[in-house]
Steps between C-alpha positions, in 0.01 A plus 500: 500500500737651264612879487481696206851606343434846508353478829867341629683730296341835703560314820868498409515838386321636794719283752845660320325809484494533864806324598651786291718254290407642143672500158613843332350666283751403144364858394626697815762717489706650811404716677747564758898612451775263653874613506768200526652487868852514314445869333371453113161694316201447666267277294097423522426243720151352693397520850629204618888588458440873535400346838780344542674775358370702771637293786863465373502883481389485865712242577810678346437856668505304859849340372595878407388626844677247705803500276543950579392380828825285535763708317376820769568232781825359354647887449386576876676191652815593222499852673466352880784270431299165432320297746530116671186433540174495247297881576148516411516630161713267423304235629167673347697528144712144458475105574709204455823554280514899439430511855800302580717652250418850650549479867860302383617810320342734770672334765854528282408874448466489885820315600689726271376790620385601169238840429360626208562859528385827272318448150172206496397171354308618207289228305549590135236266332274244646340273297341133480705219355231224487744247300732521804200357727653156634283248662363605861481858414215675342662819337818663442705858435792601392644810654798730414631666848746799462686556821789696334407783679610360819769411708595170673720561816669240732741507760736390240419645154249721337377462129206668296168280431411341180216390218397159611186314268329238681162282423297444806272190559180560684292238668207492666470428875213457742612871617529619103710548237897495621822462310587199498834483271752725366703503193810767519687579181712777690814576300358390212329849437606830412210687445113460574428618139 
């Protein structure tokens, strides 16, 4: 026995119906307001990438909060006279690489008997730098510290603090979002304007 066409056809539209997998309407306009991750005007833009929108901007405010998270920690240690051995913020705020990297320059700061004393760390901007994501990492920030305010003594020398910019990599972990990579461009800088 043979089906009628337009018996198939509402079959088909009732089976994509429900599996949710429909076309757009060509006559719809947005509805919702997306801003690019990079900074830019904010443009119309549907559900779907609002959506996904929505979860970058979550995504990105985690990075944020783990990045302040890290600089407190890494002005703290500065101010103790560094560290040789991971402490829980640090362990809670970095993996692989920038973890490495950091407890080798807190350990120098520790052998030379360095301190960070007077003034603070003060982050002067914060802000994503999607096209600096490389592959592993899921998001990353470029920050401008100012630690001209503050003084670096050792047992040999002491000299005042500096501007330095670096981009941070962030990566997800089966404990959450960590550093995972650091770019430094310290010297390079003489201003965070």
């Amino acid at each position: 026995m043979a089906i009628p066409k337009n018996v198939a056809t509402i079959a088909v539209l009732i089976t994509l119906t429900a599996s949710g997998c429909t076309q757009p309407d060509p006559n719809a306009k947005p509805t919702y307001t997306c801003t690019p991750s990079d900074g830019g005007t904010p443009r119309p833009c549907y559900k779907a990438e609002y959506e996904l929108q929505t979860k970058e901007d979550a995504l990105y405010a985690e990075a944020e909060a783990v990045y302040r998270k890290y600089i407190a920690e890494d002005e703290r240690i500065y101010r103790a006279g560094g560290v040789t051995a991971a402490t829980p913020t640090l362990t809670a705020t970095l993996t692989g690489p920038a973890l490495t990297q950091a407890l080798d320059t807190y350990r120098d700061v520790a052998a030379t008997s360095t301190r960070a004393v007077g003034g603070a760390f003060k982050i002067r901007y914060l802000h994503r730098a999607p096209q600096s994501i490389r592959a592993g990492s899921v998001a990353a920030v470029e920050a401008c510290i100012d630690s001209t305010s503050v003084v670096f003594r050792s047992t040999t020398s002491n000299g005042p603090g500096g501007i330095g910019l670096e981009r941070s990599q962030f990566s997800l972990t089966p404990n959450g979002l960590r550093i995972s990579d650091f770019d430094h461009f310290e010297g390079t800088v003489t201003s965070c304007e």
